[in-house]
N, C-alpha and C positions, 0 to 999 in steps of 0.2 A: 551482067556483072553486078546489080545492084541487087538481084533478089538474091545472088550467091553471099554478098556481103550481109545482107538480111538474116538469110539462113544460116548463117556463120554465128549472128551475133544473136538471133535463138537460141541457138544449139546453147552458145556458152549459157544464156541465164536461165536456161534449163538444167545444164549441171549444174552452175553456181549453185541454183534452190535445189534442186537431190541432194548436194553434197551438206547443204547448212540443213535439211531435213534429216541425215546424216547422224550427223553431228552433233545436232541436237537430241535426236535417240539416242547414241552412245551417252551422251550425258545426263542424260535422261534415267536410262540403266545402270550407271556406271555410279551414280551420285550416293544410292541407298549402300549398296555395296559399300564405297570407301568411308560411308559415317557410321558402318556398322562396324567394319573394322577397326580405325579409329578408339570405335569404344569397346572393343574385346579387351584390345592392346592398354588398356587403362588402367592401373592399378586403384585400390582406393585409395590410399595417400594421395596420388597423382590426382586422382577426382576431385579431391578435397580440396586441395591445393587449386585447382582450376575454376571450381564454383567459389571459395574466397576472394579470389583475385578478379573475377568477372563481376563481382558485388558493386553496383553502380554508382553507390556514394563511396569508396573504399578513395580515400586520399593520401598524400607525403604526410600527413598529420594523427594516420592511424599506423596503427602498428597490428600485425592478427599473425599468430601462429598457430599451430597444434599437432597433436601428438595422435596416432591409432594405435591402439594394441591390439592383441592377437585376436581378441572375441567378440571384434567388431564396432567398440566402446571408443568414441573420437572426442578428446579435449582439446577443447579452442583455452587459447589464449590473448594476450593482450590486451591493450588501450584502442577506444575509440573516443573519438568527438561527440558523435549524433549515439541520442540511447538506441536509434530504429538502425541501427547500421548492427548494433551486438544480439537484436533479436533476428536480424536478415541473416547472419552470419548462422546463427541455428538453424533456422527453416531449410535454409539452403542444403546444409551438408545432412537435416536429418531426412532429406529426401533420396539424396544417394541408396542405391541397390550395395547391400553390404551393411551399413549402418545400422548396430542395435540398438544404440544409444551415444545422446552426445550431453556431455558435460561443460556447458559453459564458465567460463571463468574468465571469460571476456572484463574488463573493466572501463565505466562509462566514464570519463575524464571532466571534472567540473568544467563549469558551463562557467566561462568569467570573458571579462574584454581584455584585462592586463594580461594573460594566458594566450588568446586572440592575438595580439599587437607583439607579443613577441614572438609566434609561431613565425606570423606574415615576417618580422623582423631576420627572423633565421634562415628560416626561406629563402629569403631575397640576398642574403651576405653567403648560405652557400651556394645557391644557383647561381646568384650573381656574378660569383668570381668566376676567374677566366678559366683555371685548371680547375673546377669543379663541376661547371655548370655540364657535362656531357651526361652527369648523372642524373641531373633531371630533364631528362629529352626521355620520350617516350609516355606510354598511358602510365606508367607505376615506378617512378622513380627509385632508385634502389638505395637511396638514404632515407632514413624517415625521420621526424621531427617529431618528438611524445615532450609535452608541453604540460607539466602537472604544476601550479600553484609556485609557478616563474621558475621549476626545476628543468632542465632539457635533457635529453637524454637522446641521444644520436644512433638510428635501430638500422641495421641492413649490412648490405657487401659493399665493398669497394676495392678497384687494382690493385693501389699498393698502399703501404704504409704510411707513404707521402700523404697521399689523397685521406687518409684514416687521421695524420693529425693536422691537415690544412683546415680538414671539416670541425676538428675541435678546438682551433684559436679562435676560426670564423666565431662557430655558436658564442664563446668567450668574448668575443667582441661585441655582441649584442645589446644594447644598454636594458638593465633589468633584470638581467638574467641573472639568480641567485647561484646557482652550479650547471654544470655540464658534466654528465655523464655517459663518455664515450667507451658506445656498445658496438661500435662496427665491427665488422669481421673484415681480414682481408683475404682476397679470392687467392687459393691455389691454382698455378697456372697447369 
């Protein structure tokens, strides 16, 4: 009885390992396959748009857009904080397949502490509140906070129009803040 129980419990961790050797082959095979596909299915915009947002300094305190047209010519936009964040922002997208040239017009945001101390300040009064704070959960929050010389300026999407002027008394309640100019959009549902 015992060498049957044995031979039982070989068997199984002989298939077990076929089957994760298995499995591991299909995954193996299957991995090049769907990153190739992946990236057929890409557009440039789409490209563009995914190497911006993967940019590893890119914070709630930048702002980056930009525009392709037909001849493969890509303009960046925007404010950033760090000047190595608007030359990463180039490098990045003129390495894209497609790309004939890119036009920066990125803009490097003075380097101050009172600019500093009201960012953090904004921050903290929109994330903090109760019906905001869902918008900054995640790696890229979908408010952003552009901070020029104590001006603010509120860049991104948002549900509804509530959450669009909750985010513009917050900033306004700020202490420091010279104006607030609310740029949100609200999302079509």
């Amino acid at each position: 009885m015992k060498t049957q129980i044995k031979s039982i419990a070989a068997a199984l961790r002989s298939a077990k390992a076929s089957a994760l050797a298995l499995s591991v082959a299909a995954a193996l095979t299957l991995a090049p396959m769907a990153t190739a596909s992946i990236k057929e299915k890409r557009t440039l915009p789409d490209s563009v748009r995914h190497e911006l947002v993967m940019l590893p300094y890119l914070s709630v305190f930048d702002n980056l857009s930009y525009r392709v047209n037909d001849n493969g010519v890509v303009e960046l936009f925007g404010e950033v904080v760090r000047p190595t964040l608007r030359s990463d922002a180039e490098n990045v997208v003129k390495k894209l397949e497609g790309v004939a040239r890119v036009e920066n017009h990125i803009e490097v945001l003075p380097l101050s502490p009172f600019d500093n101390r009201i960012r953090f300040a904004t921050a903290r009064a929109i994330y903090g509140y109760g019906p905001l704070n869902r918008y900054g959960l995640g790696t890229q929050p979908s408010i952003r906070i552009i901070v020029k010389n104590g001006n603010v300026t509120l860049a991104g999407v948002v549900n509804t129009e509530m959450d669009r002027n909750l985010a513009n008394i917050r900033a306004n309640s700020v202490p420091g803040v010279f104006s607030v100019h609310n740029n949100l959009v609200v999302a079509k549902n």
